[in-house]
Biopython code that builds the backbone (N, CA, C, O; Angstrom):
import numpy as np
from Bio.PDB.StructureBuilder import StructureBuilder

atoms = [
    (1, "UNK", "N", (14.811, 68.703, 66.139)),
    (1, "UNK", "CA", (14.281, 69.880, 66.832)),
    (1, "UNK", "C", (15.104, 70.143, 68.094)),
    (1, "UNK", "O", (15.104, 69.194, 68.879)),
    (2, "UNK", "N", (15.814, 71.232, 68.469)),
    (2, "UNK", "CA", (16.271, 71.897, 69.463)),
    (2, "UNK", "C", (15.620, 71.294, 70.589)),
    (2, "UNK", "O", (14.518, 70.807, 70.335)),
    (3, "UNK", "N", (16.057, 71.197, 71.856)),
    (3, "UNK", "CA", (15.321, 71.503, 73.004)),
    (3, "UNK", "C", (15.342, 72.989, 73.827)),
    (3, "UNK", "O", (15.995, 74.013, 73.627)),
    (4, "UNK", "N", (14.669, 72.750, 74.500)),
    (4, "UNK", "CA", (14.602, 73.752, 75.518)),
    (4, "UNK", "C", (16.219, 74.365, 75.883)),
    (4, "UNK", "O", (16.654, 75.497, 75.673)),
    (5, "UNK", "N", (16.814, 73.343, 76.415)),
    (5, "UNK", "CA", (17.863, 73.876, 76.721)),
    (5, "UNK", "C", (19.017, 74.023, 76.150)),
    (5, "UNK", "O", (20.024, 74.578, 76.590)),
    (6, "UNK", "N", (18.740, 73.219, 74.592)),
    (6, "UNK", "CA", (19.787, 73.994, 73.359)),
    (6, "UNK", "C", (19.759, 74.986, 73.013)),
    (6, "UNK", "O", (20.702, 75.709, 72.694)),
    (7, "UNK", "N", (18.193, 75.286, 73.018)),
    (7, "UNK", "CA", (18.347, 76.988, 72.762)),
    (7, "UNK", "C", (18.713, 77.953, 73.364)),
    (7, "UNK", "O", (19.133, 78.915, 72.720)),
    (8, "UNK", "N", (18.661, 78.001, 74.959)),
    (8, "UNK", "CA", (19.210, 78.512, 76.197)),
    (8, "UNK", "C", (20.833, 78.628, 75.713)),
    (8, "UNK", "O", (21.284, 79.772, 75.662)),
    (9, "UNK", "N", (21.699, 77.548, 75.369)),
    (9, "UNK", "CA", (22.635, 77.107, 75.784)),
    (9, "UNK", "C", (22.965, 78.051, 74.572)),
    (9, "UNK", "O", (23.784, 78.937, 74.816)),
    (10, "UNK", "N", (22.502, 77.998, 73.435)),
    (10, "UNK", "CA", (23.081, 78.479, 72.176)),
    (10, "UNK", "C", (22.616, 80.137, 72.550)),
    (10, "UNK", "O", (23.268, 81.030, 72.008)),
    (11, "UNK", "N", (21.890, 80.374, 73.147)),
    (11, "UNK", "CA", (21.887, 81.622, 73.476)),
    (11, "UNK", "C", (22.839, 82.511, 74.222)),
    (11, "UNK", "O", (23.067, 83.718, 74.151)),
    (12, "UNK", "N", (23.409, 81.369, 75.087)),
    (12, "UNK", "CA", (24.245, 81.596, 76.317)),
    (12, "UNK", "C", (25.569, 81.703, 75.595)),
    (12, "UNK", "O", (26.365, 82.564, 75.969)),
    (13, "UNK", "N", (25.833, 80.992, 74.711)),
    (13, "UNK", "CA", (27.569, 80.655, 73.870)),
    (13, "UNK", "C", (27.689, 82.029, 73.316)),
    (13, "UNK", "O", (28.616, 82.813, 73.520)),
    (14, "UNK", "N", (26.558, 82.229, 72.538)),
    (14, "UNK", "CA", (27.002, 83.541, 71.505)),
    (14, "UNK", "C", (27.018, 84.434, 72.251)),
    (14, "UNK", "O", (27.900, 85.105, 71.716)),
    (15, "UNK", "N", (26.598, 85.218, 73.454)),
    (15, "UNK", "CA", (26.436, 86.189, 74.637)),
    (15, "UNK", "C", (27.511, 85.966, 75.199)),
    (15, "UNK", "O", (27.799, 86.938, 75.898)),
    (16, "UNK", "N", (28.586, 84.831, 75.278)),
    (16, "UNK", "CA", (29.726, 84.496, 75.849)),
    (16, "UNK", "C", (30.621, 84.948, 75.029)),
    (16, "UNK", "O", (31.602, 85.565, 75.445)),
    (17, "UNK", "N", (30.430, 84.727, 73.856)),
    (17, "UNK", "CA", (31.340, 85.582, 72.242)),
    (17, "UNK", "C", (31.728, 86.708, 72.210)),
    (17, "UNK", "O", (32.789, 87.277, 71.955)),
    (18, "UNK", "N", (30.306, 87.096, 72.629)),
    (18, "UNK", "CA", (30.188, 88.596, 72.409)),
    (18, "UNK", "C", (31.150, 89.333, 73.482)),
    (18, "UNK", "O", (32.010, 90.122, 73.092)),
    (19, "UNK", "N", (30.944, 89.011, 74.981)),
    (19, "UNK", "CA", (30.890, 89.727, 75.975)),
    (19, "UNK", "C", (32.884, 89.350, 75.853)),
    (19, "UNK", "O", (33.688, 90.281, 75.812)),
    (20, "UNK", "N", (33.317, 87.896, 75.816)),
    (20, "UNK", "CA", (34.747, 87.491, 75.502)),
    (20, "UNK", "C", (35.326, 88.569, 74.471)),
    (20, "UNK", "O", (36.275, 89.255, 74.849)),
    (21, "UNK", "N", (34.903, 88.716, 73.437)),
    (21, "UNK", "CA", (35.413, 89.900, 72.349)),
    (21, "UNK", "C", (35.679, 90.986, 72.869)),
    (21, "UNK", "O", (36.809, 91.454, 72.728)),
    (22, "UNK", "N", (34.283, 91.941, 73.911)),
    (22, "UNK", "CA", (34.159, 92.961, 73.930)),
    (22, "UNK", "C", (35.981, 93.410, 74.896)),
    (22, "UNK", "O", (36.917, 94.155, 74.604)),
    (23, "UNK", "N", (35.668, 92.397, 76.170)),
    (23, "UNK", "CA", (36.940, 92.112, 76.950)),
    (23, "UNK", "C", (38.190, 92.162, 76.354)),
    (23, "UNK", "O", (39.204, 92.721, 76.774)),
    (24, "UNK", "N", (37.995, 91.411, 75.155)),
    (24, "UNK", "CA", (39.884, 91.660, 74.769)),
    (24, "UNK", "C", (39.962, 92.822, 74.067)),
    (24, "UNK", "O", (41.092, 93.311, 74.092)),
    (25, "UNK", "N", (39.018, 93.531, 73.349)),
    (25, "UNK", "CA", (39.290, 94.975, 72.351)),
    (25, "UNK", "C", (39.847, 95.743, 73.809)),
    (25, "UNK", "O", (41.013, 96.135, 73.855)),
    (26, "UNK", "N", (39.013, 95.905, 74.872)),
    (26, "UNK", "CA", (38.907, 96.754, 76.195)),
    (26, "UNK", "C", (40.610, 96.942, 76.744)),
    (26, "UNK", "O", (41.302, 97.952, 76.872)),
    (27, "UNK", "N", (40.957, 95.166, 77.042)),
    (27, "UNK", "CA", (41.907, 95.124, 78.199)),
    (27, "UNK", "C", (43.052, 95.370, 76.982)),
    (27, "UNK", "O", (44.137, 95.861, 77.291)),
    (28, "UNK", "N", (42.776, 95.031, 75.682)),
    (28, "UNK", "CA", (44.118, 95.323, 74.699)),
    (28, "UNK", "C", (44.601, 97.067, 74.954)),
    (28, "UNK", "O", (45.640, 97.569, 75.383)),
    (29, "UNK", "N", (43.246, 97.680, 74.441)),
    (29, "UNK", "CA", (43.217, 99.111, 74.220)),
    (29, "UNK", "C", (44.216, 99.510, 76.061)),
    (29, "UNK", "O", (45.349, 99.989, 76.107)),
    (30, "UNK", "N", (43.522, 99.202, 77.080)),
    (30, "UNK", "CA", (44.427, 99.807, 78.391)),
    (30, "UNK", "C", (45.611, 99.359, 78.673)),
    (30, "UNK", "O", (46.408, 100.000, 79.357)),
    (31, "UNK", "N", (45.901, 97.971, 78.073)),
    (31, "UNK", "CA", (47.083, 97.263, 78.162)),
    (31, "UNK", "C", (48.276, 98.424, 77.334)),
    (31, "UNK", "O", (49.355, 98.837, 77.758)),
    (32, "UNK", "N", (47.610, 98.698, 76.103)),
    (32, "UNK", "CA", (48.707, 99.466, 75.330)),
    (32, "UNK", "C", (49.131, 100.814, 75.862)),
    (32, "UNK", "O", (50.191, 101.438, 75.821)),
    (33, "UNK", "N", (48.204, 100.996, 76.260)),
    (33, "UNK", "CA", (47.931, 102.940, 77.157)),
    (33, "UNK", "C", (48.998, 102.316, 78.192)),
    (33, "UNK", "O", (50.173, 102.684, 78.160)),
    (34, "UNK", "N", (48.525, 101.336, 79.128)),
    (34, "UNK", "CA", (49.428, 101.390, 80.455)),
    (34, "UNK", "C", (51.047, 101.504, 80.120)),
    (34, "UNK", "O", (51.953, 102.194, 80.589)),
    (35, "UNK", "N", (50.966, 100.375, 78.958)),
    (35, "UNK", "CA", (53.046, 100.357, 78.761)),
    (35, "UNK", "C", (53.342, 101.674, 78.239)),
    (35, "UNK", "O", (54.379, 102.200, 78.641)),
    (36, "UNK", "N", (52.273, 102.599, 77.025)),
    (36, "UNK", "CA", (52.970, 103.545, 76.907)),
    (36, "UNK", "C", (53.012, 104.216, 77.813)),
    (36, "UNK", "O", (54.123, 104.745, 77.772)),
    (37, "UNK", "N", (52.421, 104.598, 78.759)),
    (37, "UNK", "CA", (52.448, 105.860, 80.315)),
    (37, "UNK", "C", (53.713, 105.487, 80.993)),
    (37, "UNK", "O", (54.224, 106.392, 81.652)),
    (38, "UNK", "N", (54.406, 104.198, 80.969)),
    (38, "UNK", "CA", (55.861, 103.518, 81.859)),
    (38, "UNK", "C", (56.698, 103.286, 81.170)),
    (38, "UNK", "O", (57.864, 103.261, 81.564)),
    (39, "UNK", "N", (56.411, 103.091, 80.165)),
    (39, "UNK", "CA", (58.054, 102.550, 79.554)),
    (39, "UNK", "C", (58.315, 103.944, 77.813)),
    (39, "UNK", "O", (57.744, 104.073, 76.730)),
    (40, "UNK", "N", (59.033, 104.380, 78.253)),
    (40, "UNK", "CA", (59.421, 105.647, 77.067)),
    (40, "UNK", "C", (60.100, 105.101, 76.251)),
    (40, "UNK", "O", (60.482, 106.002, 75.505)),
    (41, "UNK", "N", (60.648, 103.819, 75.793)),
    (41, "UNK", "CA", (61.359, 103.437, 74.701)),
    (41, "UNK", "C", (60.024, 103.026, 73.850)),
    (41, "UNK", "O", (59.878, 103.646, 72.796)),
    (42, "UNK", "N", (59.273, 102.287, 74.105)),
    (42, "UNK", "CA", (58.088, 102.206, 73.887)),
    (42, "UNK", "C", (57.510, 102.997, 72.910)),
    (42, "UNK", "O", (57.459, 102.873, 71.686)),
    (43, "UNK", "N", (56.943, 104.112, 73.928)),
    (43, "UNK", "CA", (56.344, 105.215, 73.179)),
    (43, "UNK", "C", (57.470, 105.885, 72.030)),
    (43, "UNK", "O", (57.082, 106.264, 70.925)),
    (44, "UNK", "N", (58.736, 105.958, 72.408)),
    (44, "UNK", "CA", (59.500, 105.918, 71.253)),
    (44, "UNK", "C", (59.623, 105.355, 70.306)),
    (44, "UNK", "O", (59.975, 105.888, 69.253)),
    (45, "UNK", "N", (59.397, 104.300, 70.424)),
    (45, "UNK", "CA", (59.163, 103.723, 69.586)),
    (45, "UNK", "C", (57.888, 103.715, 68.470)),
    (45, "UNK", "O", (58.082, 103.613, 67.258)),
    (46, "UNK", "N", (56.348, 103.859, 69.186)),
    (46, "UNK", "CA", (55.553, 104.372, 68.785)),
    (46, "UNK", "C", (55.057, 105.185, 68.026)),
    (46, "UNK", "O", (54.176, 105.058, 67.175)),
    (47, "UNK", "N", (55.967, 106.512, 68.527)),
    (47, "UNK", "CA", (55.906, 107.829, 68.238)),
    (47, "UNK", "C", (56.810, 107.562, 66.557)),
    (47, "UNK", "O", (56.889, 108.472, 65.732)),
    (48, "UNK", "N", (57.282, 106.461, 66.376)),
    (48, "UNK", "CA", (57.800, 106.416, 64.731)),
    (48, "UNK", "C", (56.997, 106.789, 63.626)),
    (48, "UNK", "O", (57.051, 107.523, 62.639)),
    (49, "UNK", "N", (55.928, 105.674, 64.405)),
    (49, "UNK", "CA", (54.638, 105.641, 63.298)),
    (49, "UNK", "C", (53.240, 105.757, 63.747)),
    (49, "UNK", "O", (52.378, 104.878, 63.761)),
    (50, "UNK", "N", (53.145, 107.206, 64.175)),
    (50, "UNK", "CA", (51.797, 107.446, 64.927)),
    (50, "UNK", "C", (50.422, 107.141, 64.277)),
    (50, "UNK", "O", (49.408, 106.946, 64.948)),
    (51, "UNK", "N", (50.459, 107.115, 63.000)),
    (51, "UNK", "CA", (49.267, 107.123, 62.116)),
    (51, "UNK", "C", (49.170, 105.244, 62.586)),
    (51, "UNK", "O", (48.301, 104.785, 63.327)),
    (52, "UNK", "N", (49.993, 104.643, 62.104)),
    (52, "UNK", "CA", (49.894, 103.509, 62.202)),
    (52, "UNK", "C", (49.156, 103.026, 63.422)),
    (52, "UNK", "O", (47.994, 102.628, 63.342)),
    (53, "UNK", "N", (49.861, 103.063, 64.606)),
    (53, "UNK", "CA", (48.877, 103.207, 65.909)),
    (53, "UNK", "C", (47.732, 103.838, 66.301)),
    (53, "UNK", "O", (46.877, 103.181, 66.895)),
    (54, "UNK", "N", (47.546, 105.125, 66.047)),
    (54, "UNK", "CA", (45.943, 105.784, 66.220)),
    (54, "UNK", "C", (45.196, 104.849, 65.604)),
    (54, "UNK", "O", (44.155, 104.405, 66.087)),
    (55, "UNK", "N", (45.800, 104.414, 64.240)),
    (55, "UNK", "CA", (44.858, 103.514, 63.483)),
    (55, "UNK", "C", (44.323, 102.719, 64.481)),
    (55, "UNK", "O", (43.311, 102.950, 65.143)),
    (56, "UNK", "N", (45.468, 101.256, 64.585)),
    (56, "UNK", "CA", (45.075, 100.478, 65.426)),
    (56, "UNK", "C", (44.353, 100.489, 66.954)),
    (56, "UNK", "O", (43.823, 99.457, 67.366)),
    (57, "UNK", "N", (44.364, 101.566, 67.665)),
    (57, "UNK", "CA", (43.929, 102.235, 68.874)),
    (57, "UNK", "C", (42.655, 102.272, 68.125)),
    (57, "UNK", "O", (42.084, 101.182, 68.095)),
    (58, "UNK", "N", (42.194, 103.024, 67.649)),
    (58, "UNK", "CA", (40.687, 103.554, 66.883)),
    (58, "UNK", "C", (40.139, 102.588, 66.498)),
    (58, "UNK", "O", (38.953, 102.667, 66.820)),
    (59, "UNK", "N", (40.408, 101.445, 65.827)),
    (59, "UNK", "CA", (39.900, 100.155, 65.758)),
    (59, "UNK", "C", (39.543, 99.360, 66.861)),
    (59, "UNK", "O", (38.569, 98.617, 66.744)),
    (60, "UNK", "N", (40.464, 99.411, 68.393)),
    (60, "UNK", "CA", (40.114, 98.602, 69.170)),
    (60, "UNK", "C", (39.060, 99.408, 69.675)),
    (60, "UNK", "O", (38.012, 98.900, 69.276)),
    (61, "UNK", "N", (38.835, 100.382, 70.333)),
    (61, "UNK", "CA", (37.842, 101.203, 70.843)),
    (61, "UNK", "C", (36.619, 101.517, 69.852)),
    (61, "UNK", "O", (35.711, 102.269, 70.208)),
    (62, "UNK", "N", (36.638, 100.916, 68.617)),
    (62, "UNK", "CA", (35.182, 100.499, 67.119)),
    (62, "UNK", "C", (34.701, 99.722, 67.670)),
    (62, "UNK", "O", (33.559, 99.658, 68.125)),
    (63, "UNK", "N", (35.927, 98.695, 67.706)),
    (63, "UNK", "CA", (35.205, 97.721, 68.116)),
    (63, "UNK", "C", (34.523, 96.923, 69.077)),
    (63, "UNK", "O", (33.541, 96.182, 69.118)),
    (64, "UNK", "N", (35.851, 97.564, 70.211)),
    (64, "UNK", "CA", (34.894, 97.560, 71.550)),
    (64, "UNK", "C", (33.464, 97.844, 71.635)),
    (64, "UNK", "O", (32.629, 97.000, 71.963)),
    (65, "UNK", "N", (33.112, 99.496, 71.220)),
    (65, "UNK", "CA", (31.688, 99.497, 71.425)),
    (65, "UNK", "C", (30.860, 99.240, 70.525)),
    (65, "UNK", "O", (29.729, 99.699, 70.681)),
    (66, "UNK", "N", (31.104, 98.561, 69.501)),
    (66, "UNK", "CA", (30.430, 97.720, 68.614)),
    (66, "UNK", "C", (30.265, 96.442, 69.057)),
    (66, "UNK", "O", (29.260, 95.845, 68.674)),
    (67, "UNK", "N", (31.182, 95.789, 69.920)),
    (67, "UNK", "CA", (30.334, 94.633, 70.558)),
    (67, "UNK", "C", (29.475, 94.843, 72.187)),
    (67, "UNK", "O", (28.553, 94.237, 72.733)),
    (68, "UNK", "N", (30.316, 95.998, 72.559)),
    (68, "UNK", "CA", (29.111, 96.350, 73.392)),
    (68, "UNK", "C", (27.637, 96.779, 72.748)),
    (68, "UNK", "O", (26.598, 96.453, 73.321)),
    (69, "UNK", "N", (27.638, 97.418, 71.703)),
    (69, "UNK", "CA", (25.860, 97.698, 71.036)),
    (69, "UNK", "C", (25.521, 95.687, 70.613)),
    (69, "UNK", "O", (24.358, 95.343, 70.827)),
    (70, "UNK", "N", (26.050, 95.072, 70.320)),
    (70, "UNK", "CA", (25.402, 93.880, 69.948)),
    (70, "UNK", "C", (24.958, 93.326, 71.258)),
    (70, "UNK", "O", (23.829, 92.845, 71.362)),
    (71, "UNK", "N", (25.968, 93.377, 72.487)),
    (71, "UNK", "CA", (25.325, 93.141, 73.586)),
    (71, "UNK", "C", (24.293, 93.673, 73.774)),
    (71, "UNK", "O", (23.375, 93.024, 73.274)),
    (72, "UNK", "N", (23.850, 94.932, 74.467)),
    (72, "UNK", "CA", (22.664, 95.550, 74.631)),
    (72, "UNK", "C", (21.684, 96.264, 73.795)),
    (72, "UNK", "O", (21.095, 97.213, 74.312)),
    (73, "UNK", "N", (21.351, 95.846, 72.215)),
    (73, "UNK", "CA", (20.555, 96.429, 71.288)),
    (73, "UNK", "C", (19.822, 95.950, 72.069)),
    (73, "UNK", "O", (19.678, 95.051, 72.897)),
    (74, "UNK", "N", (19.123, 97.274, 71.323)),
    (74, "UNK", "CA", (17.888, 97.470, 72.256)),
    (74, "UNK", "C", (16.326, 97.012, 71.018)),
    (74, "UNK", "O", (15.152, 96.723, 71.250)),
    (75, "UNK", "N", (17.099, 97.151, 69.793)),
    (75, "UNK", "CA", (15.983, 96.820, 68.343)),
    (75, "UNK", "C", (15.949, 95.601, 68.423)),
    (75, "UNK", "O", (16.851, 94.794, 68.647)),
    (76, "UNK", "N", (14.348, 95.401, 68.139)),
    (76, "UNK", "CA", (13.676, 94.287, 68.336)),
    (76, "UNK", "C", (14.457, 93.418, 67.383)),
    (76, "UNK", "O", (14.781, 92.292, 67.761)),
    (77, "UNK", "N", (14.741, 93.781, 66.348)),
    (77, "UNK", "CA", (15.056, 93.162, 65.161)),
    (77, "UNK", "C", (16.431, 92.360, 65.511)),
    (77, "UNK", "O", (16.589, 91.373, 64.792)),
    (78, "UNK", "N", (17.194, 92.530, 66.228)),
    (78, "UNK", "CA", (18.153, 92.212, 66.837)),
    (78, "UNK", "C", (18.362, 90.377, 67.118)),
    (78, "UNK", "O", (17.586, 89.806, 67.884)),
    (79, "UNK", "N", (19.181, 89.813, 66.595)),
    (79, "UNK", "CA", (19.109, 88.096, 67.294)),
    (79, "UNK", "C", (19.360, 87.676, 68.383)),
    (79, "UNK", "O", (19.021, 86.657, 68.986)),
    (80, "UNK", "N", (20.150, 88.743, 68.686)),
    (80, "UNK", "CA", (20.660, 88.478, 69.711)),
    (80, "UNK", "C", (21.416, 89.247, 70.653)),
    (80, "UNK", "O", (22.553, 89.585, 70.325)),
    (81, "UNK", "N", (20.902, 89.622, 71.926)),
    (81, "UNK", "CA", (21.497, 90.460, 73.044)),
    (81, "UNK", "C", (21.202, 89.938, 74.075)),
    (81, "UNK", "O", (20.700, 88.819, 74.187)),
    (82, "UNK", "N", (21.516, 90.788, 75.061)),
    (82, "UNK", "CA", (21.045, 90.742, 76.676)),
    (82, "UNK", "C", (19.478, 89.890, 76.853)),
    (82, "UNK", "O", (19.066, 88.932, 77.507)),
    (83, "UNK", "N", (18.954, 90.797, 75.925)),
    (83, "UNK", "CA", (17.341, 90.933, 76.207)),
    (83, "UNK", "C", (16.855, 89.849, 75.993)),
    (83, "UNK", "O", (15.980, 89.350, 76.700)),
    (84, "UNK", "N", (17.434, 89.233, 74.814)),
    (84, "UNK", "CA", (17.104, 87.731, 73.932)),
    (84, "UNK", "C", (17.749, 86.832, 74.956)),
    (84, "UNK", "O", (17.212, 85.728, 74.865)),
    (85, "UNK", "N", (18.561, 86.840, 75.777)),
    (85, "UNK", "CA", (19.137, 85.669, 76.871)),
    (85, "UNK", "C", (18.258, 85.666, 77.631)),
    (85, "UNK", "O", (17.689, 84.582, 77.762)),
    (86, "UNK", "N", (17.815, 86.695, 78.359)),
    (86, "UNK", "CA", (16.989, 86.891, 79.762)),
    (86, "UNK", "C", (15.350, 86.312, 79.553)),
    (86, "UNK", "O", (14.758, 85.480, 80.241)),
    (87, "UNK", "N", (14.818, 87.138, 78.242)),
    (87, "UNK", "CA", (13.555, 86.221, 77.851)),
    (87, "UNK", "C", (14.201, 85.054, 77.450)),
    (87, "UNK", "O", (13.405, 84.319, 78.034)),
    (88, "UNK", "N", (15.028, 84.227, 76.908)),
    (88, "UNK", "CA", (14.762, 83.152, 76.512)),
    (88, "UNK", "C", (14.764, 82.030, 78.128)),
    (88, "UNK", "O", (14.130, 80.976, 78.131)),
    (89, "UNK", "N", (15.491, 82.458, 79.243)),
    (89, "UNK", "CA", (16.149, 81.385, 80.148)),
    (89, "UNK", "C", (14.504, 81.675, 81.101)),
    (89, "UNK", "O", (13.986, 80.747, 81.721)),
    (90, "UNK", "N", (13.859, 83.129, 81.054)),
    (90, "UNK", "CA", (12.324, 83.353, 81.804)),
    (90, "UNK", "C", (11.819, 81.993, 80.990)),
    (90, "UNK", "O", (11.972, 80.956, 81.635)),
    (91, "UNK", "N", (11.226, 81.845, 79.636)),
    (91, "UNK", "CA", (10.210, 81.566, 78.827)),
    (91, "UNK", "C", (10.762, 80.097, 79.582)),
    (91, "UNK", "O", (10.170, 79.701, 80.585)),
    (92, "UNK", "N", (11.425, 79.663, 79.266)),
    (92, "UNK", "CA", (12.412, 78.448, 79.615)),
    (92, "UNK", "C", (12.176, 78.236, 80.987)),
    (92, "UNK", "O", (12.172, 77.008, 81.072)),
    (93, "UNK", "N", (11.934, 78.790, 82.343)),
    (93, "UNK", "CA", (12.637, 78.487, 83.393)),
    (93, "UNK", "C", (12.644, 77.240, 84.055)),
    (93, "UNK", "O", (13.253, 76.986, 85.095)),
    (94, "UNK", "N", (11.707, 76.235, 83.187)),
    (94, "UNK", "CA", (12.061, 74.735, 84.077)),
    (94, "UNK", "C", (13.225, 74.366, 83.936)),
    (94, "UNK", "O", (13.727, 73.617, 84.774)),
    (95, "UNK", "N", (13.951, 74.820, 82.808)),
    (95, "UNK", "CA", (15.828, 74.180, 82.557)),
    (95, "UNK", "C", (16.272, 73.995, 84.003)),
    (95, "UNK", "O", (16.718, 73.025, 84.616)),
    (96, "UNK", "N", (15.859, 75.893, 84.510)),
    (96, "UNK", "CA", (16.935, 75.439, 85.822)),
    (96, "UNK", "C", (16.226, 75.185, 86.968)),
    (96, "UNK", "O", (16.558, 75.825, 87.965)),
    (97, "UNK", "N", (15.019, 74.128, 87.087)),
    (97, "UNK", "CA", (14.421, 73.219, 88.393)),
    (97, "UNK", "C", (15.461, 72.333, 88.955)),
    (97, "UNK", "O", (16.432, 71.850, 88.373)),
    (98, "UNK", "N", (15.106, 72.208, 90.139)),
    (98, "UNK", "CA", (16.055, 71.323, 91.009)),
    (98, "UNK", "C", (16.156, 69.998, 90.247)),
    (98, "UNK", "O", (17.125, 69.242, 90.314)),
    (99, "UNK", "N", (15.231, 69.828, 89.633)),
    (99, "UNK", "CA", (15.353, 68.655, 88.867)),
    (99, "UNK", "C", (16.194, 68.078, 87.845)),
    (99, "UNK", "O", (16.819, 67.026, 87.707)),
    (100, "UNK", "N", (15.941, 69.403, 87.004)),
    (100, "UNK", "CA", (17.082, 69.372, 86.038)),
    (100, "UNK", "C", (18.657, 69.985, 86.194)),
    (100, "UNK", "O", (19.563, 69.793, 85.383)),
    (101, "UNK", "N", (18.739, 70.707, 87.341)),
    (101, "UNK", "CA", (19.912, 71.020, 87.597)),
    (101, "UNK", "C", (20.644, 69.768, 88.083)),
    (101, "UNK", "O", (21.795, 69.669, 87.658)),
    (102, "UNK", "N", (20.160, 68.679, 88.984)),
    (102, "UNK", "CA", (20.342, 67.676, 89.416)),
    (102, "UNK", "C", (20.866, 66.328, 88.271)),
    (102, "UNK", "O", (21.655, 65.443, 88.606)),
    (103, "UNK", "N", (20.348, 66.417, 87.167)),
    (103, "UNK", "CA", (20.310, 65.441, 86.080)),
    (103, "UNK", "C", (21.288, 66.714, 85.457)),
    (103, "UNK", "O", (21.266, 67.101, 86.625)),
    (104, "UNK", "N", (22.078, 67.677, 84.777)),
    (104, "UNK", "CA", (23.116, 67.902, 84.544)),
    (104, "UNK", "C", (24.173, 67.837, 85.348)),
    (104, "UNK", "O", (25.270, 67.612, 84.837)),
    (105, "UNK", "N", (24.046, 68.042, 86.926)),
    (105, "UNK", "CA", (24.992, 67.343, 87.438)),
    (105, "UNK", "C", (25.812, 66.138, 87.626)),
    (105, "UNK", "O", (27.001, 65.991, 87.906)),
    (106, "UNK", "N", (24.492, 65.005, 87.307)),
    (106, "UNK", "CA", (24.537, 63.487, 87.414)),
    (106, "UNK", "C", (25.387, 63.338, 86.171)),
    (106, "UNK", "O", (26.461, 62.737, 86.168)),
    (107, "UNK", "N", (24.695, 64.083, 84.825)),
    (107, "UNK", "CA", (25.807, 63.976, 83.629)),
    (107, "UNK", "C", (26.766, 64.653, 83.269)),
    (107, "UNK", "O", (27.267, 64.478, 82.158)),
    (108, "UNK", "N", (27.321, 65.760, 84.311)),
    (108, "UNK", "CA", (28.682, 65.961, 84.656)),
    (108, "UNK", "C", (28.863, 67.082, 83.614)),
    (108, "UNK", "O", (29.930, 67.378, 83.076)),
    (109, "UNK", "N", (27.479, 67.751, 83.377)),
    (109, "UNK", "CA", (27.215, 68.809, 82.572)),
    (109, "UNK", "C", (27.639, 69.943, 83.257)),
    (109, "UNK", "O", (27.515, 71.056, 82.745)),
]
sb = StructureBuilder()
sb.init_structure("model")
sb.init_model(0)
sb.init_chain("A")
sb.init_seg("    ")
for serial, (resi, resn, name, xyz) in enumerate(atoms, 1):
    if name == "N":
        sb.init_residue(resn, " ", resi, " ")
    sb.init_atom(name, np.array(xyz, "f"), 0.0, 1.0, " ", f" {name:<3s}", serial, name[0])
structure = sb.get_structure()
């Protein structure tokens, strides 16, 4: 049986997944925009095979806000979001007593 604070913790990892994913679709998608706006061999390069790129552009920005909706669904039905971290660490809140913050420190948690 889980404890208290496996479930917290396993709540906390996948919300770390999520939010890590959402970050790289994001900083990829502006990363590519920034070099094409400065460097014109680049976009020359680009401009070879535009379909090819919109593609890939249109995918990162899917998917971006597709892991932003897994973050903040708002349907109950949902396993897991925002909402499911925040009630689970409330329902939970002795995890983080001085007590037990103290005894993950001691074990270098």
């Amino acid at each position: 049986m889980k404890t208290k604070e496996d479930m917290f913790t396993q709540e906390l990892e996948i919300f770390r997944t999520e939010i890590e994913s959402a970050i790289q679709f994001f900083y990829a998608f502006l990363t590519f925009n920034a070099v094409l706006s400065k460097d014109k061999k680049a976009l020359d390069l680009v401009n070879r095979t535009p379909l090819f790129w919109r593609t890939n552009i249109g995918a990162l920005q899917t998917a971006f806000f597709v892991a932003l909706g897994r973050i903040f669904d708002q349907n109950s039905r949902s396993k897991h979001n925002v909402d499911k971290l925040l009630n689970t660490a409330q329902k939970q809140a002795d995890i983080f007593s001085s007590e037990a913050l103290e005894a993950h420190r001691r074990e270098g948690l």
